[in-house]
Steps between C-alpha positions, in 0.01 A plus 500: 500500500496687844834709588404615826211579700484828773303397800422842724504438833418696858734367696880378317639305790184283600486461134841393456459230781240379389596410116847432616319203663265384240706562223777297621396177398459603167842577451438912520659713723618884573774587196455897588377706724490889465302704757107468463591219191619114579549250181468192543610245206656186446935361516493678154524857717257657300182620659156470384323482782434898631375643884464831437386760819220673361127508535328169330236597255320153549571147582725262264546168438828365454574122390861365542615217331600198750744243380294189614202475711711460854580880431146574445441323903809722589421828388147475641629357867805807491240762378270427781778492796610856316183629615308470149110361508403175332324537171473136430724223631732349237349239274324438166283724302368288260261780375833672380653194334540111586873603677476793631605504853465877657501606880404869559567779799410862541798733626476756729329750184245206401688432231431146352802294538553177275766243462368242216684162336372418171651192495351163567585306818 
């Protein structure tokens, strides 16, 4: 089980604006902020979800769980007008499993964004 992830980052406010965005229709948003550090988590308060200002020592990949597949479409559509770059449009990847429905965006770091629903339609 994952507690939280740290995510360095160059730049915290284009950061923030841009996972405020696609991270919304997941259910995640800001639940602290300290200077150079945001958390971002879920109603519960608690955050798991790191930006950190510090030098990145190499690209990530980060995979959010989405509720149902309509988040998936969301989180893709908000990344992109957040200024992220497509990494694959939502939809299946049956080379994963028979339900896996993924959409993908690189933020401003080339970081390899993910929101995923495991779930069948």
């Amino acid at each position: 089980m994952i507690d939280h992830v740290i995510l360095g980052v160059h730049h915290l406010d284009e950061s923030k604006h841009f996972y405020e965005n696609a991270l919304r229709p997941l259910g995640c948003k800001v639940v602290a902020e300290k200077p150079e550090l945001i958390g971002f988590g879920d109603d519960s308060g608690r955050p798991f979800f790191w930006l950190a200002v510090r030098e990145p020592s190499h690209r990530v990949h980060v995979a959010f769980t989405a509720p149902d597949r309509a988040a998936v479409d969301a989180f893709h559509a908000a990344a992109l007008l957040a200024g992220g770059v497509d990494n694959g449009p939502p939809g299946l990847r049956p080379d994963y499993h028979e339900n896996y429905y993924g959409a993908f965006a690189f933020d401003a770091d080339g970081n390899n964004i993910e929101a995923v629903c495991h779930r069948p339609a």
